[in-house]
ROSE-4610 file (N, C-alpha, C; in Angstrom, 1 decimal, always signed):
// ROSE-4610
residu = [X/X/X/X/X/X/X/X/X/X/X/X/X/X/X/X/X/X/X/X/X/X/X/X/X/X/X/X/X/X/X/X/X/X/X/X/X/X/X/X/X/X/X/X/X/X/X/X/X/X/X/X/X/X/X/X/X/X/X/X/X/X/X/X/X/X/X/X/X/X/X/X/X/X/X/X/X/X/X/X/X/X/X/X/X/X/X/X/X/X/X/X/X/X/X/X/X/X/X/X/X/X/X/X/X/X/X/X/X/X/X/X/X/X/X/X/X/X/X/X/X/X/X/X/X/X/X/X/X/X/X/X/X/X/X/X/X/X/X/X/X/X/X/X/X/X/X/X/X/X/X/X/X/X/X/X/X/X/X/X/X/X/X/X/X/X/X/X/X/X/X/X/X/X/X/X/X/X/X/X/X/X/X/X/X/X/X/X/X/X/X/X/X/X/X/X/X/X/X/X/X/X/X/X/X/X/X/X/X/X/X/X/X/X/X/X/X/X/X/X/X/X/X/X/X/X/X/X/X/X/X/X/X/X/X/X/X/X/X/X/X/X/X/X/X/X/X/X/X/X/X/X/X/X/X/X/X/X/X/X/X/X/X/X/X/X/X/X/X/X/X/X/X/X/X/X/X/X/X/X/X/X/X/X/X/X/X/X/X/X/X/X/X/X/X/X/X/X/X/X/X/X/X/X/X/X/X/X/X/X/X/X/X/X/X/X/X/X/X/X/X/X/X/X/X/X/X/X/X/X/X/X/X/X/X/X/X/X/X/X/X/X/X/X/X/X/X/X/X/X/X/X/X/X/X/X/X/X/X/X/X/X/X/X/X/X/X/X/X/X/X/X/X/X/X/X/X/X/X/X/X/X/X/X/X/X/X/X/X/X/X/X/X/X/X/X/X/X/X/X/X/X/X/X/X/X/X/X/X/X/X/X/X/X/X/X/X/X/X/X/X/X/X/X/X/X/X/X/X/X/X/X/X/X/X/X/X/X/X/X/X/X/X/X/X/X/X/X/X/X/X/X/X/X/X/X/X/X/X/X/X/X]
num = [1/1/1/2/2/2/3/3/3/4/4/4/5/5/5/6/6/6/7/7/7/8/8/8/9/9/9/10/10/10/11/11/11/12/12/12/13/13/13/14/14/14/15/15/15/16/16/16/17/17/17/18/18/18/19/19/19/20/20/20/21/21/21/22/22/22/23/23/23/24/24/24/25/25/25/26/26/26/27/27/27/28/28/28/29/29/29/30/30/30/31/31/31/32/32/32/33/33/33/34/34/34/35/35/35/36/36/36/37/37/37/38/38/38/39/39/39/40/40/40/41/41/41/42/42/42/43/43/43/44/44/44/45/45/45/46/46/46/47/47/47/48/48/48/49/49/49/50/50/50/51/51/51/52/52/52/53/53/53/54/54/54/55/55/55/56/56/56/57/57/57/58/58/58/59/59/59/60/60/60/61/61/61/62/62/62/63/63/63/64/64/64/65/65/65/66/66/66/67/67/67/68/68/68/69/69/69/70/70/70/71/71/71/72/72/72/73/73/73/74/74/74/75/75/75/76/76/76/77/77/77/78/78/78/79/79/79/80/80/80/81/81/81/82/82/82/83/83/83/84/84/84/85/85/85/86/86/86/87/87/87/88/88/88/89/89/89/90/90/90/91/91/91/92/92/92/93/93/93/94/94/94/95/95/95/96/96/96/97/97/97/98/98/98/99/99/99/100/100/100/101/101/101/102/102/102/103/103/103/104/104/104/105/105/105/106/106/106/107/107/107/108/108/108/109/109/109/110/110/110/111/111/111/112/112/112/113/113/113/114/114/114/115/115/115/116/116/116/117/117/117/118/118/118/119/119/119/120/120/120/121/121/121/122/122/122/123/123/123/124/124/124/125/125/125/126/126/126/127/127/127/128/128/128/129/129/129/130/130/130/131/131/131/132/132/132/133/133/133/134/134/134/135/135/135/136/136/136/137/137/137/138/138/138/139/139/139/140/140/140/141/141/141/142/142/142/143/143/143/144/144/144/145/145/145/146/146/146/147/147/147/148/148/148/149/149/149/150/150/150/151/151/151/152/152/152/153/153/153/154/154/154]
x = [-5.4/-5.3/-6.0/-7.0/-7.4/-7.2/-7.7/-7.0/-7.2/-8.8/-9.0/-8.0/-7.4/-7.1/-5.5/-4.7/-3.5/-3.2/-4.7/-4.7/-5.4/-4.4/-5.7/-6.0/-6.3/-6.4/-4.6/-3.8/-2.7/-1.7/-2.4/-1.4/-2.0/-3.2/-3.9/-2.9/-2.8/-1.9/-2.9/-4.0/-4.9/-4.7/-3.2/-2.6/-1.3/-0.8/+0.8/+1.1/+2.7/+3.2/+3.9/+4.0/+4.8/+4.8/+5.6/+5.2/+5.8/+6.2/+6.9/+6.4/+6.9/+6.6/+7.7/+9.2/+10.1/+10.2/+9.4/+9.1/+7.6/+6.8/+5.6/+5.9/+7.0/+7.5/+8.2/+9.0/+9.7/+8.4/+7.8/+6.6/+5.9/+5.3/+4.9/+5.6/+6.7/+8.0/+8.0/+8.4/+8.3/+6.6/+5.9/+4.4/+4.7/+4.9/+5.0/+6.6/+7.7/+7.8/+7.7/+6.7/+5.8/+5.0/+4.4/+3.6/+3.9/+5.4/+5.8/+5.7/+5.5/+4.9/+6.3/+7.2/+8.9/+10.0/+10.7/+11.9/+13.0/+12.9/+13.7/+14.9/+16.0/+16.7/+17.1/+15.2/+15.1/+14.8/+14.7/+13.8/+14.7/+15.8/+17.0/+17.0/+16.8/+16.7/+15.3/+14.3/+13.0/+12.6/+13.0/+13.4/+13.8/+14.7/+15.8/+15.2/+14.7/+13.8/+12.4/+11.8/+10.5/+11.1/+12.1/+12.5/+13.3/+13.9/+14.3/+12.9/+12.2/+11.3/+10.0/+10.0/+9.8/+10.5/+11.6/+12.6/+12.7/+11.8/+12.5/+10.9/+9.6/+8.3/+7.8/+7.1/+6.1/+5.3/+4.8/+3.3/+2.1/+2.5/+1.4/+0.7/-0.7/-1.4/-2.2/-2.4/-3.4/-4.9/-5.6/-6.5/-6.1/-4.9/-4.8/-4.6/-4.0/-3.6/-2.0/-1.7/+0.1/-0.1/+0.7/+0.6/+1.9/+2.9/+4.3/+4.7/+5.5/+5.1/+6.1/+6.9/+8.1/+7.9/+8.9/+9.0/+10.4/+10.2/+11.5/+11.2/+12.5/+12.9/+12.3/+12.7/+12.2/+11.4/+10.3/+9.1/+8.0/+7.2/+6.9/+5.2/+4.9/+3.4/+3.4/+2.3/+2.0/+1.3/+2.3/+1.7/+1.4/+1.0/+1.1/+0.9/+0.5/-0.2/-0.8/-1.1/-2.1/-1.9/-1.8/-1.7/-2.2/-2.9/-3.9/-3.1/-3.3/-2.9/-3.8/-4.3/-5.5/-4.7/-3.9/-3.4/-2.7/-2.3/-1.7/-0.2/+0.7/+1.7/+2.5/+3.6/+3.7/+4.5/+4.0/+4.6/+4.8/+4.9/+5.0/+4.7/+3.2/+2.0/+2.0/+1.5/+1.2/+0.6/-0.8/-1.3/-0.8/+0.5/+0.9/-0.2/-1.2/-1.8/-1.0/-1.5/-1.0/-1.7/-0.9/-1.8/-2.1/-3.3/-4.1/-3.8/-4.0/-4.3/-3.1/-2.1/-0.5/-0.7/-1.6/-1.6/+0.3/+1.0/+2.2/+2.4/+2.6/+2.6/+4.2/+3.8/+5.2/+4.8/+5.5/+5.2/+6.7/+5.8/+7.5/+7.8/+9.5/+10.0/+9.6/+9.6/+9.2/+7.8/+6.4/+5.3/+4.7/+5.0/+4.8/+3.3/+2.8/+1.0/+0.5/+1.2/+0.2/+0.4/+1.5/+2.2/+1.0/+1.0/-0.3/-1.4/-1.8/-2.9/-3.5/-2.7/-2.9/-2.8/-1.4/-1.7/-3.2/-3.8/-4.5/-5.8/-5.9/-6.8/-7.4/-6.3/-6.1/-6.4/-5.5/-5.9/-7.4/-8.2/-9.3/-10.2/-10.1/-10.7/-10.5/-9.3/-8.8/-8.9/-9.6/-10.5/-11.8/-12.1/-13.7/-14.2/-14.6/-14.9/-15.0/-16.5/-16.7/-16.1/-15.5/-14.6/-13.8/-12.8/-11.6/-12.2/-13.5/-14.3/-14.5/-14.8/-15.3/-14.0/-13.4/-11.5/-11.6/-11.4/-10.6/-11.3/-12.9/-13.7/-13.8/-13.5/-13.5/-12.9/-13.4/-12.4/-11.6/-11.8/-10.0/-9.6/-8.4/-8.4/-9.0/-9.9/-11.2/-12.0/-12.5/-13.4/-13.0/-11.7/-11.4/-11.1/-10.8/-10.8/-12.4/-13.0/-14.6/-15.0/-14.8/-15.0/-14.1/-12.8/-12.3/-13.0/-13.3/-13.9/-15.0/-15.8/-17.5/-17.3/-16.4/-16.3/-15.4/-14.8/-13.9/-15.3/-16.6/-17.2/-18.1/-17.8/-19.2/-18.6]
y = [-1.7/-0.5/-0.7/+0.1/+0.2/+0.7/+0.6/+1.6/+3.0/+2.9/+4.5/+5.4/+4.7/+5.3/+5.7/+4.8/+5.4/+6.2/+6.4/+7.1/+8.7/+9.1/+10.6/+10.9/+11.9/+11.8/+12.4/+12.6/+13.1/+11.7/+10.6/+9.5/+8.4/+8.7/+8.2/+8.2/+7.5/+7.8/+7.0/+7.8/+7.0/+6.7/+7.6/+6.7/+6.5/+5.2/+5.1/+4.9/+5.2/+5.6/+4.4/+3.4/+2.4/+1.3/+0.5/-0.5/-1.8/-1.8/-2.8/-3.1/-3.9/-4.0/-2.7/-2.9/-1.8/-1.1/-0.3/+1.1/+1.5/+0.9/+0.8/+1.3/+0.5/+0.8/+2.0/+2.3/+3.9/+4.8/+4.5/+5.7/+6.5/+4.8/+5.1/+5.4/+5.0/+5.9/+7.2/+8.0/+9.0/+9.6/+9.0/+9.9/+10.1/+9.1/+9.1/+10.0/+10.5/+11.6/+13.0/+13.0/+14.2/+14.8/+13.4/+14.0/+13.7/+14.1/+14.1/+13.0/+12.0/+10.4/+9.8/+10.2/+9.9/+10.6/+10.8/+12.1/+11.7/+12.6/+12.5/+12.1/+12.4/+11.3/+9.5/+9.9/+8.0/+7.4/+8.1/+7.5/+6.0/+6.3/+5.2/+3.7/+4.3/+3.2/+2.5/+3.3/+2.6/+1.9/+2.3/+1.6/+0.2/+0.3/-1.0/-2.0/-1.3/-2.4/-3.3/-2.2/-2.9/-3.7/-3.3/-4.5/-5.4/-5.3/-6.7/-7.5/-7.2/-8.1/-8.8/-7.8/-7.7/-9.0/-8.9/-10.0/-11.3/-11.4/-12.8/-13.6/-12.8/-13.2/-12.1/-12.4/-11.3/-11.0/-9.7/-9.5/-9.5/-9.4/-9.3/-10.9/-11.0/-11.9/-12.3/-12.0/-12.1/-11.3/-11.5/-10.7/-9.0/-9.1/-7.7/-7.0/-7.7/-6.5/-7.2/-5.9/-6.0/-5.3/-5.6/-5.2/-5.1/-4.4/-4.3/-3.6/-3.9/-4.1/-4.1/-3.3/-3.8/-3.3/-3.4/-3.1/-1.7/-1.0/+0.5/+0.6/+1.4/+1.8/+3.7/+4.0/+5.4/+6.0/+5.4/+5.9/+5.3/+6.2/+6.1/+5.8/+6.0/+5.6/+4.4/+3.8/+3.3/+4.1/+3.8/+4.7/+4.2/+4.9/+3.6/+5.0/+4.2/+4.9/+4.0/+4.3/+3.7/+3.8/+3.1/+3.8/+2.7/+3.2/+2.3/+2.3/+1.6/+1.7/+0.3/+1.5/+1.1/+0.2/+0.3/-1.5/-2.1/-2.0/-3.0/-3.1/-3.4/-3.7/-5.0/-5.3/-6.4/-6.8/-7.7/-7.6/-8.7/-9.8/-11.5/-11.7/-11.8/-12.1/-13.5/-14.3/-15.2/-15.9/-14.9/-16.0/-15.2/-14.3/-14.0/-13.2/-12.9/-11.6/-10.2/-9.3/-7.5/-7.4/-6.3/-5.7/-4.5/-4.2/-3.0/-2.1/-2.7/-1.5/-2.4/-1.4/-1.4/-1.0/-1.4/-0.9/-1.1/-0.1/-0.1/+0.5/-0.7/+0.4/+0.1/+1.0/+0.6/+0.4/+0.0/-0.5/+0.0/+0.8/+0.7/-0.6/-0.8/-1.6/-2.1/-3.4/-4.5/-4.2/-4.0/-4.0/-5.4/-6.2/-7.3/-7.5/-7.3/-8.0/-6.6/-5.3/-4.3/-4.6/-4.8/-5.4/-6.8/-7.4/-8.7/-8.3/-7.4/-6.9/-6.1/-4.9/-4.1/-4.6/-5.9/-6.5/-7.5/-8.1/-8.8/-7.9/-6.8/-6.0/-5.5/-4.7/-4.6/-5.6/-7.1/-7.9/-8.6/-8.5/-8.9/-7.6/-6.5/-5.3/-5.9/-5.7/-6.0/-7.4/-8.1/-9.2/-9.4/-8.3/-7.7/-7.4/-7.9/-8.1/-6.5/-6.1/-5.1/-3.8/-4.1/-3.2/-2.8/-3.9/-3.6/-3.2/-3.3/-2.9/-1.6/-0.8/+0.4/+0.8/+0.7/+1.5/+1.8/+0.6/+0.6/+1.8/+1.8/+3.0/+3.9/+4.5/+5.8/+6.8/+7.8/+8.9/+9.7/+9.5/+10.5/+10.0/+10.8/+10.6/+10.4/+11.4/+11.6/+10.5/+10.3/+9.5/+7.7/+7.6/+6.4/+6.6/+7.3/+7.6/+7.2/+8.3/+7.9/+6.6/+6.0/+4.6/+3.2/+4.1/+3.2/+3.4/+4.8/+5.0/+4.5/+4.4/+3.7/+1.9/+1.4/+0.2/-0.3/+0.7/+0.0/+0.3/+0.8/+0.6/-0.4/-1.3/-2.6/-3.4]
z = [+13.3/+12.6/+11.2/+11.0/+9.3/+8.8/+7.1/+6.2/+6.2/+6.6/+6.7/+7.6/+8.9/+10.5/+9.6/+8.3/+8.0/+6.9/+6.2/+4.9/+4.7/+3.9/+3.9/+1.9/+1.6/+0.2/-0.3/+0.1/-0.3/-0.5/+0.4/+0.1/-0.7/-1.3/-2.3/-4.0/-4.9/-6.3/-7.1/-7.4/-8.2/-9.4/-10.2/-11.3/-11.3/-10.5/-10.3/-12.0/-12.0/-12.8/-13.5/-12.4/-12.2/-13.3/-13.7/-14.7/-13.9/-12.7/-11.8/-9.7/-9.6/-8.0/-7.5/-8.5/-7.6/-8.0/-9.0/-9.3/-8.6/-8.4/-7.5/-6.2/-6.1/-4.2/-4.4/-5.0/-5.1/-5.1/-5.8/-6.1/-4.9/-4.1/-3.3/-2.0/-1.9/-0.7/-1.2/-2.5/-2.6/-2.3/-2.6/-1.7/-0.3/+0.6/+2.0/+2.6/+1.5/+1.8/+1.5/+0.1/+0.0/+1.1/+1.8/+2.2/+3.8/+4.0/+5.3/+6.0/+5.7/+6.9/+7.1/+6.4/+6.5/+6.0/+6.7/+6.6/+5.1/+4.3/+3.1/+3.2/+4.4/+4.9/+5.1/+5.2/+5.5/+4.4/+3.4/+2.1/+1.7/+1.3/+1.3/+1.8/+3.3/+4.3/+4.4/+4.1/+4.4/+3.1/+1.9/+0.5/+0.3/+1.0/+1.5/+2.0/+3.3/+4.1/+3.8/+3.0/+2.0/+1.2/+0.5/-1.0/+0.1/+0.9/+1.5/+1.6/+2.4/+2.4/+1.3/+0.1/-1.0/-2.1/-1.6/-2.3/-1.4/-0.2/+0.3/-0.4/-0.7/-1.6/-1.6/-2.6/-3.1/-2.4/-2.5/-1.7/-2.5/-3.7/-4.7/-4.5/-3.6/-3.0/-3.8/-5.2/-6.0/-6.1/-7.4/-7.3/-7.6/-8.3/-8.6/-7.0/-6.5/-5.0/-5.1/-4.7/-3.9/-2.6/-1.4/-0.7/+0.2/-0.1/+0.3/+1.7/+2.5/+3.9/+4.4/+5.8/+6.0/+8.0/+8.9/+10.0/+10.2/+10.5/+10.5/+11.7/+12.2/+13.6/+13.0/+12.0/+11.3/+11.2/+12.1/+11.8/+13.2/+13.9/+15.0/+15.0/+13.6/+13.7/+12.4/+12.5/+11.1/+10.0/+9.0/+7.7/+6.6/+5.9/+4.0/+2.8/+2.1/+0.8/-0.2/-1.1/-1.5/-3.2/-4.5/-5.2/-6.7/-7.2/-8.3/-9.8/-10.6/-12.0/-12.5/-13.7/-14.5/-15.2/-16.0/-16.7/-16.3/-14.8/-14.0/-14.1/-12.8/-12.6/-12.5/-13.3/-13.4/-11.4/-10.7/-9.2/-8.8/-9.9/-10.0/-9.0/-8.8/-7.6/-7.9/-6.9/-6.8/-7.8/-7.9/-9.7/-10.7/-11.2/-12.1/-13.1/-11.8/-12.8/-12.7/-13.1/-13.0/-12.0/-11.1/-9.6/-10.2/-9.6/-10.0/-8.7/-7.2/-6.2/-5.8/-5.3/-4.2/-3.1/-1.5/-0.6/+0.4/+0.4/+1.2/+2.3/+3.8/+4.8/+5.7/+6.1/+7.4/+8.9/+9.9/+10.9/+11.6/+12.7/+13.7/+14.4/+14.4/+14.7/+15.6/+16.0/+17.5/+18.0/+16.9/+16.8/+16.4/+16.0/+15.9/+15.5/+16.6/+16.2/+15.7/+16.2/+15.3/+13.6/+13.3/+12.0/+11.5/+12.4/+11.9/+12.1/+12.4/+12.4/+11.5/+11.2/+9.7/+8.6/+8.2/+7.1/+7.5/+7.8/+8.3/+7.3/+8.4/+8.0/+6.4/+6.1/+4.8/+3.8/+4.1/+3.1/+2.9/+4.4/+4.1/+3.7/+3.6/+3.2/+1.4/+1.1/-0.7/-0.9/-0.6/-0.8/-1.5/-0.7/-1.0/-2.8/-3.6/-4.5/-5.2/-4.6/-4.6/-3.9/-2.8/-2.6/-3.7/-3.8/-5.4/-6.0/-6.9/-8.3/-8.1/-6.9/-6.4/-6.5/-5.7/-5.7/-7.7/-7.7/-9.5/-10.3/-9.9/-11.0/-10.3/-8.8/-8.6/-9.2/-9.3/-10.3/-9.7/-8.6/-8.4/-7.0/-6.2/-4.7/-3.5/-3.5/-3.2/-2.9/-3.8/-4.1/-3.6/-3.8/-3.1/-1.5/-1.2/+0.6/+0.7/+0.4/+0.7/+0.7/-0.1/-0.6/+0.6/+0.9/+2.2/+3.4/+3.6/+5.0/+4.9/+4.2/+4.3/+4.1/+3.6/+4.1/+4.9/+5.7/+6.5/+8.2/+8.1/+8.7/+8.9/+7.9/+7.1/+7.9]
């Protein structure tokens, strides 16, 4: 699964609000149930389940990426969002820089390798040098979809 195949421009947040990893992850659970990908019921529960695994290590992999991740029975497709902040989130990453791009997805339960496969994906996508640099200066939502769909074809 790529980034483009779980993103649209509505679950794009090209300026999170966030000044933390767990205000980052609220943010972006609250996009994914704005924009319908999880029932406002589940918000609680699928919350829970990111920060548990959020709290056993960090996702923030370095390089200014976080990438927060979990497995739910709540949800029947894989989803995410996506969300940027220009002076960075503190997400006690690995090298203890600020994360710029928060890519967060969910995985239905007892998926296993689809689960190693999307993170997989994604992290070698936010690897990409110029990928990140491109995300970081695009100017709006828009513009960063475009910018995933044309390199998740490279």
């Amino acid at each position: 699964m790529d980034l483009a195949d779980i993103l649209t421009k509505a679950q794009i947040i090209p300026e999170l609000r966030a000044t933390n990893r767990w205000e980052a992850i609220d943010e972006l659970i609250g996009n994914l149930v704005i924009t319908g990908k999880i029932q406002p019921g589940d918000r609680d529960a699928v919350t829970a389940a990111v920060k548990k695994r959020e709290t056993s290590m960090s996702t923030g992999i370095g390089f200014g990426i976080g990438i927060p991740h979990a497995s739910t029975d709540l949800i029947y497709e894989v989803v995410g969002a996506l969300g940027r902040s220009k002076t960075g989130v503190n997400f006690e990453a690995l090298d203890n820089q600020p994360v710029k791009l928060v890519m967060l997805f969910l995985v239905p339960q007892g998926q296993f390798q689809k689960h190693l496969h999307t993170l997989a994906n994604i992290a070698k996508l936010l690897h990409k040098v110029d990928f990140r640099q491109a995300l970081e200066n695009a100017p709006d939502a828009e513009s960063m979809l475009n910018i995933i769909r044309e390199y998740g074809k490279k």
